[in-house]
C-alpha positions, 0 to 999 in steps of 0.5 A: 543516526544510522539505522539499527541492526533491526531496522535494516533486517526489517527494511530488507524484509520488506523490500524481498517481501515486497518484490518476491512475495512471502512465501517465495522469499527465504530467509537467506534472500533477506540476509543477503539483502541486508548483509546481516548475519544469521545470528543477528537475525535471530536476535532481533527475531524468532521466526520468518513470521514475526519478521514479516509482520514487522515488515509489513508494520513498517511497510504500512507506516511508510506507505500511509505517510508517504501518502499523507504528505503527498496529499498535503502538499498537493491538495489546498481544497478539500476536493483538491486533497481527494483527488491527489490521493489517485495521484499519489496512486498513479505516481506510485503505479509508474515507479520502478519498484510498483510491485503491487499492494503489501497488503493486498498480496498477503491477503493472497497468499495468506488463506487463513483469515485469522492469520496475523498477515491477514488481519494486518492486511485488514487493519491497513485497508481500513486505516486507509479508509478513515483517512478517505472518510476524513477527506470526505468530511470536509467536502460537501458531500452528503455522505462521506462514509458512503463515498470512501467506501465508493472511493476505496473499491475504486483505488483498490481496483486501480491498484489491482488493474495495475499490477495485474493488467498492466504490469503482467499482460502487458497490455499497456504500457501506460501503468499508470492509467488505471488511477487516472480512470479511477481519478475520473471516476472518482470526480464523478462520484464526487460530483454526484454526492453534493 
């Protein structure tokens, strides 16, 4: 079934949100993405604001079960599962369209803690660490929640090194290597919690 009206101005949303930040991007760049007109727009939405928070909605479902599958099909162990998270993360860095973290860019532009970007932003980190602790549980590690959090700071710091190190310096051209020092690091403390 073809995607509702809705449904493309929210992935349109999401890739001009993504791409040029939100407050950069006009509602005129989302139309012209989606091809839908204004009035269209405004049926389905009262403002750029709720257009965002339900473009980030979308953007957190997708982004967590692309994540999921990938660690399903890739990981057989428990441990195996832990790790292809950083290589879901790598594959994600050297794409075409890594444009750093949603929801670590809205934390950015958005100051007001309480804002709804804000606490979206928020709810998704910590989805994304029940999921790593969920991982942990099933290993042998004394303290699953204890690593995730170690796990977590570290992905998130892999994702921040690869936007802003290597994406924007130019300091490398390998994106991709923040997450595989994150990986070993990862092993590491893996390693270290039995």
């Amino acid at each position: 079934m073809p995607p509702s009206r809705r449904e493309e101005l929210v992935d349109a949303a999401m890739k001009v949100f993504y791409s040029r930040g939100f407050h950069a991007s006009s509602l005129d760049d989302i139309l012209s993405e989606s091809g839908v007109s204004r009035m269209t727009l405004y049926n389905h939405f009262k403002s750029k604001d709720e257009l965002i928070i339900a473009a980030m909605r979308r953007r957190d479902e997708i982004f967590r079960n692309k994540l999921m599958k990938f660690v399903e099909s890739k990981g057989k162990q428990p441990i195996d599962r832990i790790v292809a998270v950083f290589d879901f993360h790598e594959d994600w860095f050297t794409s075409n369209d890594f444009c750093g973290c949603m929801f670590i860019n809205s934390a950015a532009e958005f100051s007001d803690a309480g804002s709804a970007p804000r606490r979206l932003a928020a709810e998704h980190k910590q989805d994304l660490l029940r999921y790593i602790t969920e991982l942990c549980e099933t290993t042998t590690v004394k303290d699953p929640a204890d690593v995730a959090e170690q796990l977590i700071i570290l992905i998130e710091g892999a994702i921040v090194s690869a936007r802003v190190v290597s994406q924007v310096t130019g300091s490398g051209s390998d994106v991709g290597a923040p997450a595989r020092l994150a990986k070993r690091m990862a092993m590491q403390i893996l390693e270290q919690s039995k």
